[in-house]
Jmol script that loads the backbone (N, CA, C; Angstrom):
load data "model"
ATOM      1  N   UNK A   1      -9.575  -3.491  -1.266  1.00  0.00           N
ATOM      2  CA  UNK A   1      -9.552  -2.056  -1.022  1.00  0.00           C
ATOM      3  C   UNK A   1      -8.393  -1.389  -1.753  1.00  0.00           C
ATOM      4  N   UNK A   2      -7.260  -1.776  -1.832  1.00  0.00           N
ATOM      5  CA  UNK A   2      -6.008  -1.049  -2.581  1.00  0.00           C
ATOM      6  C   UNK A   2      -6.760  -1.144  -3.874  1.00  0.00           C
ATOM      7  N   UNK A   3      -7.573  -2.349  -4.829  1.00  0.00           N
ATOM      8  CA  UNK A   3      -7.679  -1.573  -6.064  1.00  0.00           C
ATOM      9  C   UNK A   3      -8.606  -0.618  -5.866  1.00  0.00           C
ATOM     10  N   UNK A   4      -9.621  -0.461  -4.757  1.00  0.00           N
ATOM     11  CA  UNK A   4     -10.322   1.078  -4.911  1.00  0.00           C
ATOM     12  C   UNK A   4      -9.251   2.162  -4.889  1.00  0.00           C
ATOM     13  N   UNK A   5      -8.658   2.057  -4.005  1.00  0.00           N
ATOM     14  CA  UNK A   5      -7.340   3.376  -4.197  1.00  0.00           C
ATOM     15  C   UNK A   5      -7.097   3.636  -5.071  1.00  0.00           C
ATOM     16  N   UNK A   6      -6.422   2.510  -5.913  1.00  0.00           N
ATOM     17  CA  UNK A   6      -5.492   2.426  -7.020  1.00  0.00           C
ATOM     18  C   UNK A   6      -6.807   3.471  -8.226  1.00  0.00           C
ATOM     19  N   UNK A   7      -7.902   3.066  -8.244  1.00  0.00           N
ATOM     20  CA  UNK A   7      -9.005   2.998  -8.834  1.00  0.00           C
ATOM     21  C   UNK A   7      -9.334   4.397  -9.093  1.00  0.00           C
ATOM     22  N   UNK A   8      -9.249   4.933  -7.763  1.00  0.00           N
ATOM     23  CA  UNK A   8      -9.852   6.377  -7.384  1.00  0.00           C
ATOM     24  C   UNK A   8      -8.716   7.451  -7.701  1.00  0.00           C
ATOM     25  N   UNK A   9      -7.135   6.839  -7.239  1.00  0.00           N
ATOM     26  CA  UNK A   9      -5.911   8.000  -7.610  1.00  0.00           C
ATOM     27  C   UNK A   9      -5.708   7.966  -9.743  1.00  0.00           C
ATOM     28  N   UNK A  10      -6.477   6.723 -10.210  1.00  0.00           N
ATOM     29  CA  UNK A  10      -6.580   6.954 -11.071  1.00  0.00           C
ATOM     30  C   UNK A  10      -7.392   7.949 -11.760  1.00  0.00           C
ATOM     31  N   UNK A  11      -8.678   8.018 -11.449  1.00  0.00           N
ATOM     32  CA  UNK A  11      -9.434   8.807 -11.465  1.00  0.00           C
ATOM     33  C   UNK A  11      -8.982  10.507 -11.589  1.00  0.00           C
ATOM     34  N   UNK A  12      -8.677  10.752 -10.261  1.00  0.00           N
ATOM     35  CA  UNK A  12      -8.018  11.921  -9.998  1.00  0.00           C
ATOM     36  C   UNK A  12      -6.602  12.163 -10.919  1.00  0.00           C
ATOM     37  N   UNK A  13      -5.907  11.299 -11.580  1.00  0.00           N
ATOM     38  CA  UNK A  13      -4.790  11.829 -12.524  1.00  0.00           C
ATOM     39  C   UNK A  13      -5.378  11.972 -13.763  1.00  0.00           C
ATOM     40  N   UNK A  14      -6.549  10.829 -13.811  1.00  0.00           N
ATOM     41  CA  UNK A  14      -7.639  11.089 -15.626  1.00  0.00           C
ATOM     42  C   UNK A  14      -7.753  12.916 -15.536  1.00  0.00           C
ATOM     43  N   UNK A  15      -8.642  13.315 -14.447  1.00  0.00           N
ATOM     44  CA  UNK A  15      -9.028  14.828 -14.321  1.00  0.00           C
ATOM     45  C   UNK A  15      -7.928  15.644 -14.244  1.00  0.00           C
ATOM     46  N   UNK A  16      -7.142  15.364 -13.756  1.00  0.00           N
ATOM     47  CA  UNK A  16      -5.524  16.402 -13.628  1.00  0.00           C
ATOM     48  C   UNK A  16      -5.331  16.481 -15.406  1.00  0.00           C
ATOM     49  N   UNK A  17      -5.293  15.324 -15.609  1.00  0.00           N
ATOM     50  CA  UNK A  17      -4.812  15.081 -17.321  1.00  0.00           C
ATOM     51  C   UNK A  17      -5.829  16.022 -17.974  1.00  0.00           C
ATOM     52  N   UNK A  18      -6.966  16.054 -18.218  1.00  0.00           N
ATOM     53  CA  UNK A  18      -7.980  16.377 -18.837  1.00  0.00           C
ATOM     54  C   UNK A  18      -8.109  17.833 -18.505  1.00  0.00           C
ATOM     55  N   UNK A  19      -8.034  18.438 -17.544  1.00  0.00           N
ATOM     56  CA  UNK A  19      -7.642  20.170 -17.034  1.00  0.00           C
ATOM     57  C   UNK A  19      -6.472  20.412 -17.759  1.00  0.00           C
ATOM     58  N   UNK A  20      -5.324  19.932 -17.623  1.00  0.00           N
ATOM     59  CA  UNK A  20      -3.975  20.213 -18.308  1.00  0.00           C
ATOM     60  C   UNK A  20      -4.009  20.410 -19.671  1.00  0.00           C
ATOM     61  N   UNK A  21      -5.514  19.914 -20.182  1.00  0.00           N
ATOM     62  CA  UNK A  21      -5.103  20.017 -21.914  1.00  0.00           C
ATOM     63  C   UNK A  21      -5.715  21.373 -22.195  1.00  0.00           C
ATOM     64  N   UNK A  22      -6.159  22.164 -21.568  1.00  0.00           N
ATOM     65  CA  UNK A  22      -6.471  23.198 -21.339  1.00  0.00           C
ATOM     66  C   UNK A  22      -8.099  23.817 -22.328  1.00  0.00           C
ATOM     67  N   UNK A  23      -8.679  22.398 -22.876  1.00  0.00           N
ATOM     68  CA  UNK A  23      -9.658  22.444 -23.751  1.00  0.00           C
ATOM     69  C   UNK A  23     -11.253  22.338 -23.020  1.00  0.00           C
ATOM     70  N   UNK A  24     -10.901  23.084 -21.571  1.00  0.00           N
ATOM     71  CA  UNK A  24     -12.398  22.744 -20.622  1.00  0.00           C
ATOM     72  C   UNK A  24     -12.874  23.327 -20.877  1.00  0.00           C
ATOM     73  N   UNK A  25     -14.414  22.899 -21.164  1.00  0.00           N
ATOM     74  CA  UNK A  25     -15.806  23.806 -21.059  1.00  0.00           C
ATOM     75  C   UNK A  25     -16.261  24.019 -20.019  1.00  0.00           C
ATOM     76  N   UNK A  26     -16.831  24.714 -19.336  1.00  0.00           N
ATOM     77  CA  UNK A  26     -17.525  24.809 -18.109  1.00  0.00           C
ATOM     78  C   UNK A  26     -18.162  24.201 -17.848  1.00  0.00           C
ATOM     79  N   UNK A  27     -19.267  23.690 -18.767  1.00  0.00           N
ATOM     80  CA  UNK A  27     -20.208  22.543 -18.224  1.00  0.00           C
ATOM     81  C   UNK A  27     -19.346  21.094 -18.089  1.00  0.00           C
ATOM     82  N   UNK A  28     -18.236  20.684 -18.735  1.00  0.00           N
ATOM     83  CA  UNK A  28     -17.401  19.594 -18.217  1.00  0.00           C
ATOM     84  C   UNK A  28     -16.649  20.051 -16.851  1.00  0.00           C
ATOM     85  N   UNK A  29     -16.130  21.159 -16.596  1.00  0.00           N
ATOM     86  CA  UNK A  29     -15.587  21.623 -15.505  1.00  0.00           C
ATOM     87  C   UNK A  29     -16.152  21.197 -14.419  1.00  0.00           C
ATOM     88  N   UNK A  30     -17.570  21.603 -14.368  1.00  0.00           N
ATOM     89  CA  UNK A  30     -19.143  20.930 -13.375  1.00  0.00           C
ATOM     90  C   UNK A  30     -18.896  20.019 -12.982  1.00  0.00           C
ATOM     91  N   UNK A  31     -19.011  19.349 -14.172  1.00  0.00           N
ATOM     92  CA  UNK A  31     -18.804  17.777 -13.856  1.00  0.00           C
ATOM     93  C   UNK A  31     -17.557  17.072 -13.027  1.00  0.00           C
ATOM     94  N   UNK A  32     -16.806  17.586 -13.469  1.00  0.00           N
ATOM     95  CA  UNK A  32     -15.076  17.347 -12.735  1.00  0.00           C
ATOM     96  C   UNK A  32     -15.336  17.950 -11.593  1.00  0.00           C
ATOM     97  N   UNK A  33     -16.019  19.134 -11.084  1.00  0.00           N
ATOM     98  CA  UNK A  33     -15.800  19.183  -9.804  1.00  0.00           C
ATOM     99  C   UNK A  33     -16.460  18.668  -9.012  1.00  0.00           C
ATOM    100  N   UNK A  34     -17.795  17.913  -9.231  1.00  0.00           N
ATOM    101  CA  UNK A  34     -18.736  16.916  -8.634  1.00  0.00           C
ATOM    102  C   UNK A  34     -18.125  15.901  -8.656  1.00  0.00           C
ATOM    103  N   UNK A  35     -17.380  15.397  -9.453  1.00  0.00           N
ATOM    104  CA  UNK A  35     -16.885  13.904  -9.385  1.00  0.00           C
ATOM    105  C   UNK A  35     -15.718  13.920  -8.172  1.00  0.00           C
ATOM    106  N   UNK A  36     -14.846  15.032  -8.176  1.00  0.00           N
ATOM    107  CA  UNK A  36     -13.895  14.942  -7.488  1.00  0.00           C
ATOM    108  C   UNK A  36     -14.185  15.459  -5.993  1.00  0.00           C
ATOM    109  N   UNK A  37     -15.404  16.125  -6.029  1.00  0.00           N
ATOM    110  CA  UNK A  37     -16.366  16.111  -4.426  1.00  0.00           C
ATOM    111  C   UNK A  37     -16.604  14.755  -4.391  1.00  0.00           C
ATOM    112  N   UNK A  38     -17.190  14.179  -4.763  1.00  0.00           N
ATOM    113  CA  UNK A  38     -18.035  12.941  -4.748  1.00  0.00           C
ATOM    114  C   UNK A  38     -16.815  12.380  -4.373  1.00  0.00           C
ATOM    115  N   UNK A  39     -15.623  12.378  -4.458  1.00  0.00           N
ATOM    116  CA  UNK A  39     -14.386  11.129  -4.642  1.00  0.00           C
ATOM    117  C   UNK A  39     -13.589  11.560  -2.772  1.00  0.00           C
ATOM    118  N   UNK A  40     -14.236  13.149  -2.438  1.00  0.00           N
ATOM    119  CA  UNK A  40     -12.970  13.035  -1.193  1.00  0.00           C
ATOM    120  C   UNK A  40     -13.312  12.515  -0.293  1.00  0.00           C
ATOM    121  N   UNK A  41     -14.493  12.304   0.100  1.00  0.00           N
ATOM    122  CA  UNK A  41     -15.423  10.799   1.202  1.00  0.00           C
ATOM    123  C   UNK A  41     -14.305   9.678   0.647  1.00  0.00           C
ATOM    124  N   UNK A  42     -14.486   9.391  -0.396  1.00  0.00           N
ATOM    125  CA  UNK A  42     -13.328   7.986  -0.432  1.00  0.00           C
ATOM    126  C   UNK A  42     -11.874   7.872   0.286  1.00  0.00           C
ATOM    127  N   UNK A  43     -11.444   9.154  -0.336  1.00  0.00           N
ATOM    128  CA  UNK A  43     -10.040   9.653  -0.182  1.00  0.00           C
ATOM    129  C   UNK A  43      -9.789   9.401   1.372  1.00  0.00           C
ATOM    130  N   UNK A  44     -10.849  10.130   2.329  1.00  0.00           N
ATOM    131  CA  UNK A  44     -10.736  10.074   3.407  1.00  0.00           C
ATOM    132  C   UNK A  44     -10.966   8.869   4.305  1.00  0.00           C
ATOM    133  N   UNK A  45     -11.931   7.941   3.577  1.00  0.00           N
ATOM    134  CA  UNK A  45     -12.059   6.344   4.309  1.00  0.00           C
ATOM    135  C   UNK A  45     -10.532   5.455   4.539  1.00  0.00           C
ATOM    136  N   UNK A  46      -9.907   6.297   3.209  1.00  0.00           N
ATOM    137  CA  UNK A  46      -8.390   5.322   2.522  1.00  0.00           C
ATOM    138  C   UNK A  46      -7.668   6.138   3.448  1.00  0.00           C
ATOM    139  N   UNK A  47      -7.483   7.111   3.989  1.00  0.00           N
ATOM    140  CA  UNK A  47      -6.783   7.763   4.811  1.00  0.00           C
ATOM    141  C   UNK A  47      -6.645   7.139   6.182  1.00  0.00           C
ATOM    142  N   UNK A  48      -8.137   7.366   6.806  1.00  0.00           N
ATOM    143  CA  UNK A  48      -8.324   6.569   7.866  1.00  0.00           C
ATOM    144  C   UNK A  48      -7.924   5.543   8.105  1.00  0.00           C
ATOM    145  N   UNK A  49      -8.155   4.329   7.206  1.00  0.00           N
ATOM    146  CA  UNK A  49      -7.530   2.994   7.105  1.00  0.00           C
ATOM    147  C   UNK A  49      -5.735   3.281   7.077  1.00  0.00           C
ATOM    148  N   UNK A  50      -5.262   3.756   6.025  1.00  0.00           N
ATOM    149  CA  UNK A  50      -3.574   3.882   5.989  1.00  0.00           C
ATOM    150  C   UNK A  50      -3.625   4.571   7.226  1.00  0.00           C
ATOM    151  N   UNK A  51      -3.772   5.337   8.011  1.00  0.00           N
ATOM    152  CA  UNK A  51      -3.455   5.655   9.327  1.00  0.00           C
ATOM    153  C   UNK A  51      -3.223   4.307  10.231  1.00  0.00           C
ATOM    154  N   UNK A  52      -4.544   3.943  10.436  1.00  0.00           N
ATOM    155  CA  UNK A  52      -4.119   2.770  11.794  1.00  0.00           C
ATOM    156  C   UNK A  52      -3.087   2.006  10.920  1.00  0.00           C
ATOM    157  N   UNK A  53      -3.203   1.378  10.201  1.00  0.00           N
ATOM    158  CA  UNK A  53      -1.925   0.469   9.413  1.00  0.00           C
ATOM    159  C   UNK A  53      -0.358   0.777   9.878  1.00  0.00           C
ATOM    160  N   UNK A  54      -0.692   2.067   9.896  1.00  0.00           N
ATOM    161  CA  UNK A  54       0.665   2.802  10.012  1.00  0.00           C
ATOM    162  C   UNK A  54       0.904   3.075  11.205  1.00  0.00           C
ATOM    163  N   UNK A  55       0.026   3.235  12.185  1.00  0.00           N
ATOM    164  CA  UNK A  55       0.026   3.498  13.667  1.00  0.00           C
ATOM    165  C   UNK A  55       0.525   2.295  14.138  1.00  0.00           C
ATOM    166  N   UNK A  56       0.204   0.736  13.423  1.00  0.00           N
ATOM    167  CA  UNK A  56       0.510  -0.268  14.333  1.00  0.00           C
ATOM    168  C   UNK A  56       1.853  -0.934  14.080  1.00  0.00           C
ATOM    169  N   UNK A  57       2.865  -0.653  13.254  1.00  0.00           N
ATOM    170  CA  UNK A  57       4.159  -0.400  12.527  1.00  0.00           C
ATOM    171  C   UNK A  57       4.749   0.306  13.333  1.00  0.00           C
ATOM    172  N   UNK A  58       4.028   2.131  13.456  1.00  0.00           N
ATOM    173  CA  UNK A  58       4.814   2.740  14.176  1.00  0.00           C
ATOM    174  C   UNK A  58       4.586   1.930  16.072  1.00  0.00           C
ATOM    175  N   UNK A  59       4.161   1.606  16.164  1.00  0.00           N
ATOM    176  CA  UNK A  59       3.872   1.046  17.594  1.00  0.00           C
ATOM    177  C   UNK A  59       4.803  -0.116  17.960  1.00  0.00           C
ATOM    178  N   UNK A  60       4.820  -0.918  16.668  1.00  0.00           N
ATOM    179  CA  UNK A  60       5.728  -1.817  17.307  1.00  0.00           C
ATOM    180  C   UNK A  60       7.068  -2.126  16.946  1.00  0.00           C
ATOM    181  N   UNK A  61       7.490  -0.575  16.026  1.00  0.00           N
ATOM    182  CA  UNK A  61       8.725  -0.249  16.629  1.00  0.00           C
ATOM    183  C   UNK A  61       9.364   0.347  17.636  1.00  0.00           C
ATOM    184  N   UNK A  62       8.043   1.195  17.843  1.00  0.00           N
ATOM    185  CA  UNK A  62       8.646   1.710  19.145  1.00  0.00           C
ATOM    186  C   UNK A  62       8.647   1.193  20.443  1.00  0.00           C
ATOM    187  N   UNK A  63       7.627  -0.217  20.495  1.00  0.00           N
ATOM    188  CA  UNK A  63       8.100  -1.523  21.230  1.00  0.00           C
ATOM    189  C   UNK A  63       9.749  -1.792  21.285  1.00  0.00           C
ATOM    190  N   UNK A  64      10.201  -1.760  19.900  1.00  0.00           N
ATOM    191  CA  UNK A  64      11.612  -2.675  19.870  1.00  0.00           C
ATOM    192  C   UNK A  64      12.891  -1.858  20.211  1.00  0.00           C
ATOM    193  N   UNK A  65      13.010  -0.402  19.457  1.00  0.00           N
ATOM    194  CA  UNK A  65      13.709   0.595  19.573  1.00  0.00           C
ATOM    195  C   UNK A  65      13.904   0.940  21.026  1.00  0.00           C
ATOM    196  N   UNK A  66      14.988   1.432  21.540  1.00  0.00           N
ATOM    197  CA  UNK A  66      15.304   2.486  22.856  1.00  0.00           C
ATOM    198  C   UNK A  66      14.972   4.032  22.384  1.00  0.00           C
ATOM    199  N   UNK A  67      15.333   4.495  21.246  1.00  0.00           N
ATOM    200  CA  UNK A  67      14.448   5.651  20.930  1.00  0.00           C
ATOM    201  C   UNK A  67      13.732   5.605  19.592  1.00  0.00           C
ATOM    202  N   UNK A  68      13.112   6.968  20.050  1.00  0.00           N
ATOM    203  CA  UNK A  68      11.527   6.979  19.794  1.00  0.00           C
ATOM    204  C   UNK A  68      11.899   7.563  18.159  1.00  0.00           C
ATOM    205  N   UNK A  69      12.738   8.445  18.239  1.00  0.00           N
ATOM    206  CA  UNK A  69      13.323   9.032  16.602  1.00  0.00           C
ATOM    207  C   UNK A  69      13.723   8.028  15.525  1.00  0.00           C
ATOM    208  N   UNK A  70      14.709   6.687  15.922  1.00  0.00           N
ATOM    209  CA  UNK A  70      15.122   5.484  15.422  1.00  0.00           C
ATOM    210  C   UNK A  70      13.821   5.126  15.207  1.00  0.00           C
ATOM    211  N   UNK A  71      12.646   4.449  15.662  1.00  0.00           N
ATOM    212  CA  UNK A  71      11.575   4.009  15.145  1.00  0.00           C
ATOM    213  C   UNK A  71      10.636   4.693  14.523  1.00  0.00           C
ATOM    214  N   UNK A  72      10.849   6.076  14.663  1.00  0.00           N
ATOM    215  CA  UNK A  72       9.797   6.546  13.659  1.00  0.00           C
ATOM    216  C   UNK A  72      10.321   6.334  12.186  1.00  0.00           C
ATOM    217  N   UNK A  73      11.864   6.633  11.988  1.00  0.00           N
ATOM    218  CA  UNK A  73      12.270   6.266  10.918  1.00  0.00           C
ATOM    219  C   UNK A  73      12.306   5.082   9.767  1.00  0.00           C
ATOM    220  N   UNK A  74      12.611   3.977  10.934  1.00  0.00           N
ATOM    221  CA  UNK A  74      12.272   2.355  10.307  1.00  0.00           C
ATOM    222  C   UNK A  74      11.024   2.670   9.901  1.00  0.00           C
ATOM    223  N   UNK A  75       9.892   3.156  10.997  1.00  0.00           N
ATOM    224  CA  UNK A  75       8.372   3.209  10.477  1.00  0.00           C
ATOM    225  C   UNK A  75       8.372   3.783   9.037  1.00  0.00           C
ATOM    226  N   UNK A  76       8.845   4.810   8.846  1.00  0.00           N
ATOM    227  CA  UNK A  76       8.653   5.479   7.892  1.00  0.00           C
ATOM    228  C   UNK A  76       9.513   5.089   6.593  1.00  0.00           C
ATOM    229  N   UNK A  77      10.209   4.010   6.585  1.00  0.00           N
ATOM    230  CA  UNK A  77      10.868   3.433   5.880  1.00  0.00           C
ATOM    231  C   UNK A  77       9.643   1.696   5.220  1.00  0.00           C
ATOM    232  N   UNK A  78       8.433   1.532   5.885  1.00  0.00           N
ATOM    233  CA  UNK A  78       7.748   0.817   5.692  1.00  0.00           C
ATOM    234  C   UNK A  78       6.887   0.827   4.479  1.00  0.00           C
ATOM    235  N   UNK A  79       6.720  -0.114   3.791  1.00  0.00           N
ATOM    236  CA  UNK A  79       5.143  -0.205   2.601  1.00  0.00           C
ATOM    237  C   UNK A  79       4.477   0.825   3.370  1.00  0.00           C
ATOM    238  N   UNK A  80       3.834   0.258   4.421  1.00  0.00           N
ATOM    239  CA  UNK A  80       2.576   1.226   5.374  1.00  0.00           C
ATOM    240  C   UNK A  80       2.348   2.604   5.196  1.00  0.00           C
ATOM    241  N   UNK A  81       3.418   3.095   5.479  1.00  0.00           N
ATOM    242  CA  UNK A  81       4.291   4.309   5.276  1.00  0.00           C
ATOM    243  C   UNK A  81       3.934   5.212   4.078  1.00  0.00           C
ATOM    244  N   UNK A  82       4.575   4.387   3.210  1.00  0.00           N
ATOM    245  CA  UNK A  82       4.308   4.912   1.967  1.00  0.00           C
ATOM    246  C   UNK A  82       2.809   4.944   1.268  1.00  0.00           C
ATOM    247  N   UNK A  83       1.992   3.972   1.724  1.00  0.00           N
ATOM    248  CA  UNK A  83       0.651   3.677   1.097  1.00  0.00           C
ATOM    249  C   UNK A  83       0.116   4.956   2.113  1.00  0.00           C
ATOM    250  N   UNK A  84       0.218   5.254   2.879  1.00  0.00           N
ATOM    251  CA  UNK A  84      -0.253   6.419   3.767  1.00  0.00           C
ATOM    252  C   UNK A  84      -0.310   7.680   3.057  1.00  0.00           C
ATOM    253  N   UNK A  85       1.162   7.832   2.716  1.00  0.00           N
ATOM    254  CA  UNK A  85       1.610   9.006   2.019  1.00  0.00           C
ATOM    255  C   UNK A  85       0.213   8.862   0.796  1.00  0.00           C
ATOM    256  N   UNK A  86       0.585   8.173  -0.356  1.00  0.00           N
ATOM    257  CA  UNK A  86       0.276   8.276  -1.246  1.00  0.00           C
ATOM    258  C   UNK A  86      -1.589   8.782  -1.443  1.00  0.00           C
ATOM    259  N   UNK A  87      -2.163   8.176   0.080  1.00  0.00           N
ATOM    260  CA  UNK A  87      -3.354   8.277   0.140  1.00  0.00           C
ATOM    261  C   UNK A  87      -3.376   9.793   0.560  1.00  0.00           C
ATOM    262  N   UNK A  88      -2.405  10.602   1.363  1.00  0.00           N
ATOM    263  CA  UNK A  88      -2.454  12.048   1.706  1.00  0.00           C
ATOM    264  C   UNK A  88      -2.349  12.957   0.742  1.00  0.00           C
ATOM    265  N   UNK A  89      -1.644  12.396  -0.279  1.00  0.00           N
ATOM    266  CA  UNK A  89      -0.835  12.731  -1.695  1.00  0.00           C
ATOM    267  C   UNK A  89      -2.241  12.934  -1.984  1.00  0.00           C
ATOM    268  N   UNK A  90      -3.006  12.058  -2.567  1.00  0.00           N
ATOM    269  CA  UNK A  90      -3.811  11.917  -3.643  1.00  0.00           C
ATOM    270  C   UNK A  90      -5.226  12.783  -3.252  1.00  0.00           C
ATOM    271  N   UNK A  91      -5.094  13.180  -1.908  1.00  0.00           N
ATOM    272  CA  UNK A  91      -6.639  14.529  -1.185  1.00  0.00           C
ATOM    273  C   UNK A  91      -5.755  15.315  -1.458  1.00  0.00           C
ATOM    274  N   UNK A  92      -4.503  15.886  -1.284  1.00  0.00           N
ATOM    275  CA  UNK A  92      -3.621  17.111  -1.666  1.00  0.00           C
ATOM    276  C   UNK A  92      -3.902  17.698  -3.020  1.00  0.00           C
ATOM    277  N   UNK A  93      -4.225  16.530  -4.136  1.00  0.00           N
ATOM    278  CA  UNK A  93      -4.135  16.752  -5.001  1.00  0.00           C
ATOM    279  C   UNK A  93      -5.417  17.192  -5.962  1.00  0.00           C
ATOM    280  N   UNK A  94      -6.409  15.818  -5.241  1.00  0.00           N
ATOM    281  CA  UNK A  94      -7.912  16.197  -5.333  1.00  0.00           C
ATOM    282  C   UNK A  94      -8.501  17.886  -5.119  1.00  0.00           C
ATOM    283  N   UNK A  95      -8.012  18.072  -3.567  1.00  0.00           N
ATOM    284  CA  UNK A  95      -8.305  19.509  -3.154  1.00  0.00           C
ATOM    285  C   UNK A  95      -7.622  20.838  -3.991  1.00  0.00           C
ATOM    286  N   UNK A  96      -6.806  20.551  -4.216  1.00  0.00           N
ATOM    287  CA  UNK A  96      -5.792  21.362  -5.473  1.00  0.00           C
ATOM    288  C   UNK A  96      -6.894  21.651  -6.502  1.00  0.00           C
ATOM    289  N   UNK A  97      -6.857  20.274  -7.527  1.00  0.00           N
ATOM    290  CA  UNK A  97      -8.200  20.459  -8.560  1.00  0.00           C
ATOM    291  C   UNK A  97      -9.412  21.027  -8.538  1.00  0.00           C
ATOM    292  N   UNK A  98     -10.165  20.689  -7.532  1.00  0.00           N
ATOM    293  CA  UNK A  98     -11.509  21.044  -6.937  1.00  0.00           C
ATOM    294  C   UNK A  98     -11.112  22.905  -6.827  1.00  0.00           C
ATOM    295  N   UNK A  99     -10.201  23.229  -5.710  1.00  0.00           N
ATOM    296  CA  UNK A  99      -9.734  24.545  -6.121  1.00  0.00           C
ATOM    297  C   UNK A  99      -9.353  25.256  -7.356  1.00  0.00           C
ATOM    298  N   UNK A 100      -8.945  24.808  -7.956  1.00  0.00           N
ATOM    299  CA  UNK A 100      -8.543  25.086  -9.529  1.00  0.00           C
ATOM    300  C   UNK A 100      -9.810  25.312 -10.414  1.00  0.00           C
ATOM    301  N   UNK A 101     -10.801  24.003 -10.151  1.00  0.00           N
ATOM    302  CA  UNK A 101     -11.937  24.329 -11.128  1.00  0.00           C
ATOM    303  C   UNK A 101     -12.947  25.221 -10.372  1.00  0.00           C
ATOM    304  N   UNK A 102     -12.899  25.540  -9.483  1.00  0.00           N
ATOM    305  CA  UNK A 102     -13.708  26.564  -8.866  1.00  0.00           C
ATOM    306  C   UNK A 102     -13.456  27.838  -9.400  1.00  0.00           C
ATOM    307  N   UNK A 103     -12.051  28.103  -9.753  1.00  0.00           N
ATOM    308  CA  UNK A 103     -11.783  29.459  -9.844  1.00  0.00           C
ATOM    309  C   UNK A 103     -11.807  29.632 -11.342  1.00  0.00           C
ATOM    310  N   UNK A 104     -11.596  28.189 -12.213  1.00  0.00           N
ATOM    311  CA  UNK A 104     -12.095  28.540 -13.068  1.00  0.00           C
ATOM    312  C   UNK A 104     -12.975  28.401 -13.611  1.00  0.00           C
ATOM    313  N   UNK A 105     -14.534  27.927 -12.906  1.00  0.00           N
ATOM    314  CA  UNK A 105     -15.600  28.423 -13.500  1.00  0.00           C
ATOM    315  C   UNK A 105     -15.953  29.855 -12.794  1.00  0.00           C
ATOM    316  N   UNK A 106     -15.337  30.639 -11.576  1.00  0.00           N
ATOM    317  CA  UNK A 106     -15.591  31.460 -11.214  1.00  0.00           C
ATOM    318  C   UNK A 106     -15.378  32.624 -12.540  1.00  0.00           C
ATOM    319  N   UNK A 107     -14.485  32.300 -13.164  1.00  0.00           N
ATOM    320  CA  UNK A 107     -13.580  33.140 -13.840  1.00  0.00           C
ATOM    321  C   UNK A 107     -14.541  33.116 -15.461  1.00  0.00           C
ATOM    322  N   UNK A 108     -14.621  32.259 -15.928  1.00  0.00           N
ATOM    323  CA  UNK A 108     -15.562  31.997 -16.621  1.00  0.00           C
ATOM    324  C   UNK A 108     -17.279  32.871 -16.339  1.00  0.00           C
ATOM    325  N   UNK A 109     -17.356  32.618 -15.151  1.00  0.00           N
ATOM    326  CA  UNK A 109     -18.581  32.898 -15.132  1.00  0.00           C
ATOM    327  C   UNK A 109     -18.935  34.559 -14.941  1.00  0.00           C
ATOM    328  N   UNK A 110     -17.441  35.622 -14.876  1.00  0.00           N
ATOM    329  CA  UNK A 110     -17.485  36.781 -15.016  1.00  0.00           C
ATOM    330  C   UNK A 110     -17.198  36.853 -16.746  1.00  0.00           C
ATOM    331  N   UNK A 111     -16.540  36.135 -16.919  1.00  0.00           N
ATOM    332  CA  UNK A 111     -16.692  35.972 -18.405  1.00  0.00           C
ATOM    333  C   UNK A 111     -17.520  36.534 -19.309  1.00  0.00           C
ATOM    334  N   UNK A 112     -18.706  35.917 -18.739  1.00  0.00           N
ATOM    335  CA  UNK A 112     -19.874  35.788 -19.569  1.00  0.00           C
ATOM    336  C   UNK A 112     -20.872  36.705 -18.924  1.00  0.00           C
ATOM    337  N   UNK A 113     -20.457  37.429 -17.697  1.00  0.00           N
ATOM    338  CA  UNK A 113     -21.127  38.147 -17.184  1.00  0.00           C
ATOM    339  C   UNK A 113     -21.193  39.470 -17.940  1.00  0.00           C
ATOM    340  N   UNK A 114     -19.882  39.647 -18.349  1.00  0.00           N
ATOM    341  CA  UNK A 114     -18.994  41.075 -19.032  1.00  0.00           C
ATOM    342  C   UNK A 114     -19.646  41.163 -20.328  1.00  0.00           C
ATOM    343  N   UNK A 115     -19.224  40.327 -20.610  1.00  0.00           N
ATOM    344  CA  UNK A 115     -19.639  40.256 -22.243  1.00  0.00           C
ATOM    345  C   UNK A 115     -21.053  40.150 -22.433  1.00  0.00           C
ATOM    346  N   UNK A 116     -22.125  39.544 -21.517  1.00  0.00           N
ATOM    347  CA  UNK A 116     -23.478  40.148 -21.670  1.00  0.00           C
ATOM    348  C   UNK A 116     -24.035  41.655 -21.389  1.00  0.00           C
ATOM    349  N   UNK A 117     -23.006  42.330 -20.806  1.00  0.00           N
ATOM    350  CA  UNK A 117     -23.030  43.641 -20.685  1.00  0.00           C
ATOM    351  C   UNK A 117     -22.609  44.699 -21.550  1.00  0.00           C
ATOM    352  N   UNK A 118     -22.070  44.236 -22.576  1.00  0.00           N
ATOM    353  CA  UNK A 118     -21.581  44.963 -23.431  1.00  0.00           C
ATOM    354  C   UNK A 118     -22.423  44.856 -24.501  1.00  0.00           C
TER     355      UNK A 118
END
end "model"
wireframe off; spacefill off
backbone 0.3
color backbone group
């Protein structure tokens, strides 16, 4: 399962990369935003999973600890921790894009609205 992650946050930096060069067509835009729909079902399975991972870390520090602030910290000082993040990171970022290419085929698509009017 981590190389699907690994697999999928790749994915999502290919499309970040490929928007950034600022050479999108709309009909590739399409495509990028279907792929990166298609990808946040994943995002969210990998979420789910880094959650409990991380729930059972945070649990059994707060088994060991007298307070509850001290163990969230160790927790959050864990791999677990971080693979969590990175999976929250990477829908933050997805949803970002997906927003981005919306507005710019929205934008596009007055584009071409205008200019058939003229």
């Amino acid at each position: 399962m981590v190389e699907k992650k690994s697999t999928i946050r790749q994915m999502i930096y290919s499309v970040q990369s490929e928007i950034a060069d600022g050479e999108l067509l709309p009909d590739r835009a399409a495509e990028l935003l279907t792929q990166l729909s298609a990808l946040i079902g994943n995002i969210n399975d990998e979420i789910r999973k880094r959650d409990v991972e991380y729930s059972h870390i945070l649990l059994k520090w707060l088994e060991t600890e007298e307070k509850a602030n001290r163990a969230k910290i160790k927790a959050e000082c864990s791999p677990e921790y971080l693979v969590k993040r990175e999976a929250r990171d990477t829908k933050e970022l997805a949803l970002e894009l997906i927003r981005s290419l919306k507005y710019f085929l929205r934008s596009k698509e007055e584009e071409f609205r205008v200019s058939k009017n003229l």
